[in-house]
N, C-alpha and C positions, 0 to 999 in steps of 0.2 A: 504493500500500500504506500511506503514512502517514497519506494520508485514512483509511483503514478504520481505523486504529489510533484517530484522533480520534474516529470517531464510536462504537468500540467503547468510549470512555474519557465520552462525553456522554451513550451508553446507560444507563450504569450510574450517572450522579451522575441520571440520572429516575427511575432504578430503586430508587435507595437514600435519595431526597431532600434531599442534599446536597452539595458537594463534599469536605470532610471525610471523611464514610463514604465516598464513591469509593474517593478518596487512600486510605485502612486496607484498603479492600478490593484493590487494586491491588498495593498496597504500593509508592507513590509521595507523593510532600508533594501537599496540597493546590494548589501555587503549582504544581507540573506539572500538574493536571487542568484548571486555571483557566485555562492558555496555550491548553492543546488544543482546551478548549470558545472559547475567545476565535479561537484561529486559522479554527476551523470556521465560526462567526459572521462573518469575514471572507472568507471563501472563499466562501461564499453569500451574503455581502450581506443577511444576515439577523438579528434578536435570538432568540435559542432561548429564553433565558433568562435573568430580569428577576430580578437581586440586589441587594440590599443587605448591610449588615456581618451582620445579623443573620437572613436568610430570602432564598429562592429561587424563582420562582415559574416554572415550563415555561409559553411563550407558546403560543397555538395552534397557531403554525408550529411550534414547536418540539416540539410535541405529532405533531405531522403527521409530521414528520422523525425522531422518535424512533421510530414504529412503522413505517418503512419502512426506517430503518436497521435495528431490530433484526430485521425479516423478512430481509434482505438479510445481516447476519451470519451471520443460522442457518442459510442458505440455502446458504452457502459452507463451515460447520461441516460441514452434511451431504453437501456438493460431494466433502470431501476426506476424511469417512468413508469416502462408498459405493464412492470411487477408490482407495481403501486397501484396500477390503473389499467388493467385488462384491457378497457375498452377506448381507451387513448381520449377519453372526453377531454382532459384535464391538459391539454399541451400546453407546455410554457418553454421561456426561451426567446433567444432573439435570433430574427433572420436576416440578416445583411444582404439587400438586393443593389444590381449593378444594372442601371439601366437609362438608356440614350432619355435626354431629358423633354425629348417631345412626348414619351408615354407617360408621364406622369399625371397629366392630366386628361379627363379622369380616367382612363384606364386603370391606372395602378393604382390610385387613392382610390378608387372604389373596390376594388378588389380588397388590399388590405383595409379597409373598413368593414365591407362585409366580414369577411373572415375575423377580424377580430371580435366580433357581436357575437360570433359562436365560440371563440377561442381567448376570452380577454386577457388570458396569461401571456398570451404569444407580442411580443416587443417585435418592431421592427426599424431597422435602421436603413434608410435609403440614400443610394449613392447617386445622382443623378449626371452621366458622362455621357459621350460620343467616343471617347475611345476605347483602345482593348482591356480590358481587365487583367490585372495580375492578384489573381486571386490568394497569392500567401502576403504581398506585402499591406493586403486590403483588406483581410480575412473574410473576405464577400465569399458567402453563401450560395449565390445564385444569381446569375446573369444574362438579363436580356437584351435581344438582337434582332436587329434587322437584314436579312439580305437573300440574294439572290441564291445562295447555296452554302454552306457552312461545312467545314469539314476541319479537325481538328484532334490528331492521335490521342493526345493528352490530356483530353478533354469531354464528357458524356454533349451530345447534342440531341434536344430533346426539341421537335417541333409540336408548339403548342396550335400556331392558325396558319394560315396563308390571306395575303391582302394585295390588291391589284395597284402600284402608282396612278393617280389619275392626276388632272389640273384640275386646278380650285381658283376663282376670284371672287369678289367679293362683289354683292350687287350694284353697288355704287359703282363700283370699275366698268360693269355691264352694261350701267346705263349711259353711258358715254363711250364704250367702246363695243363695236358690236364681237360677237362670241366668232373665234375662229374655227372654221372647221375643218382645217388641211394643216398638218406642220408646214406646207410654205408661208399660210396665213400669219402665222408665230411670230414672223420678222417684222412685222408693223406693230405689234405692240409690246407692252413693257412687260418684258420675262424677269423671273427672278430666279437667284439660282440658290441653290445650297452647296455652298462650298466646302463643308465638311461629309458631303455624301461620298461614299466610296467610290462612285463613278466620275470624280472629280469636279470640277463646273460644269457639267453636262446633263442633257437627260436621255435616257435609254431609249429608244424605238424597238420593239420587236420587229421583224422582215424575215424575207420570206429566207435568207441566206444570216440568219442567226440575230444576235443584240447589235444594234449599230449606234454609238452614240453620237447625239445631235448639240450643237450650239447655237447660241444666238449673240447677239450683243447685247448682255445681260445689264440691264437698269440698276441691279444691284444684285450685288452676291456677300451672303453669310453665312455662318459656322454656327449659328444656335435658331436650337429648333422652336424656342420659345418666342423668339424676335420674326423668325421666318413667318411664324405664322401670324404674329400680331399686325406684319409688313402687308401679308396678303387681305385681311379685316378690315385693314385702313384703306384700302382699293390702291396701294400702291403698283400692283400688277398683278399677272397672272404666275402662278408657282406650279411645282409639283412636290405631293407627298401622297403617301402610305393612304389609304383610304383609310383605316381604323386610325388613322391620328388626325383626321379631320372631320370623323362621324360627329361628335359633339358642336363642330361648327356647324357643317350643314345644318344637324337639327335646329339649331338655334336660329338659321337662316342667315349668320353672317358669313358665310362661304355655300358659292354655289359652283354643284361639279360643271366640267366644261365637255361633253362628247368632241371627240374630237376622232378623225377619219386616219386612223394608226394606232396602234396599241402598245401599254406598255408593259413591262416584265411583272410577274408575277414578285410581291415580294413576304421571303419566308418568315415567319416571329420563331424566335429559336430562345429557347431556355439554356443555356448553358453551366452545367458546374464542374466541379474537379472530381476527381475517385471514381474509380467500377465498383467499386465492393460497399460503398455504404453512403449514404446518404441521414441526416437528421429527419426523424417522424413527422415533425413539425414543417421541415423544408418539402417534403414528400407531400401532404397533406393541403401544401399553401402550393406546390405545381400543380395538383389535382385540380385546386379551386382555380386557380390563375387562369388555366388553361380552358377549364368551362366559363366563365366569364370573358375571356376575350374569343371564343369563339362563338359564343351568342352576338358578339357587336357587329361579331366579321361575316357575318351570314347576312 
């Protein structure tokens, strides 16, 4: 048992990148986290982790050993929940999600509302990014994605929906500019692009000889999904995004979709987390929910 204490006290100085923040988060001195991770280093005859006065660096091994210790902690978390609670009513715990910050509203805050109404134990901490996840220096839980195909050795990829790219403007942009209905038409008005889309300043065309991407002379291009959308609301121009991250506008009527005579790529919602062999109850529980909630929007 005082092994497990060690390595629950070595999990968290990788998790939090120092011994220092351990110690505050523990609520022990530094000089206790330092013996534990030292004692552990001794017990396996191994270096986990290469310090100086000033910086810390997790060695491979000790990279290795951190994520089979913290599967092995949580594994025991959930051991002595489901032996408490048979029927898993009682889930508690925090779930660290990793997720592009255009889903956040309301997809994800409704989801985690709903589920907490059934589950008020369950914490959740949300990370809202466009970039990739490094899931040990972030301890995120769980990671969602948008794109075209995902593929990822060291990584589970779990597709929750599928959602069509479409254009969106805003009625006021409509009523002053009429709706185009040919990508040549595109060039006479004011496109906007997303510059943090994986497809770079462009937007995709499906055709008959594969994905072909198209430009325009974009009136504005940016990197945050929450400014993109507010740019398109304001009738600044015509954009493109995800059809489930712009369902809440339509309904609301301040984004109207655009038919438009060319199609674009399908794109995939992907769950992503780390480990084959185990997963938290509660992280299990809230994909199960997640995944029924965004596929009611996306139908």
């Amino acid at each position: 048992m005082d092994k497990l204490k060690k390595m629950a006290v070595f999990a968290r100085v990788v998790e939090l990148g120092s011994f220092a923040a351990a110690a505050a988060d523990l609520n022990v001195t530094p000089a206790i986290v330092g013996r534990h991770v030292a004692d552990l280093e001794s017990l396996l005859d191994l270096r986990l982790i290469n310090r100086t006065t000033r910086s810390m660096d997790v060695t491979e091994a000790g990279l290795r050993y951190y994520q089979g210790s913290k599967s092995m902690l949580e594994q025991i978390a959930v051991l002595e929940q489901e032996v408490s609670d048979p029927q898993g009513a009682q889930l508690s715990g925090v779930i660290r999600i990793a997720a592009p910050e255009g889903i956040g509203t309301p997809l994800l805050l409704d989801a985690v509302e709903s589920f907490q109404a059934s589950h008020p134990e369950v914490l959740f901490d949300l990370v809202f990014q466009n970039e990739q996840t490094d899931f040990v220096s972030t301890g995120v839980d769980l990671a969602i994605r948008f794109a075209t195909s995902l593929e990822d050795s060291s990584l589970i990829v779990s597709k929750l929906a599928e959602t069509r790219l479409a254009l969106f403007a805003a009625p006021a942009y409509l009523q002053t500019h009429e709706a185009p209905a040919t990508v040549a038409e595109l060039e006479a008005h004011s496109c906007i692009a997303f510059g943090g889309s994986r497809f770079g300043n462009s937007w995709p065309m499906v055709t008959e000889t594969g994905v072909k991407k198209v430009r325009f002379s974009w009136r504005l291009v940016m990197n945050q999904t929450h400014t993109y959308r507010e740019a398109l609301v304001r009738g600044m121009g015509i954009g493109l995004l995800p059809e489930i991250m712009a369902t809440d506008l339509v309904e609301g009527e301040q984004l109207v979709p655009i038919a438009l005579k060319g199609r674009f790529p399908e794109v995939g919602v992907y769950a992503v987390y780390p480990g084959k062999s185990f997963q938290p109850h509660r992280v299990r529980k809230f994909l199960d929910h997640l995944r029924q909630r965004i596929q009611s929007r996306s139908q």
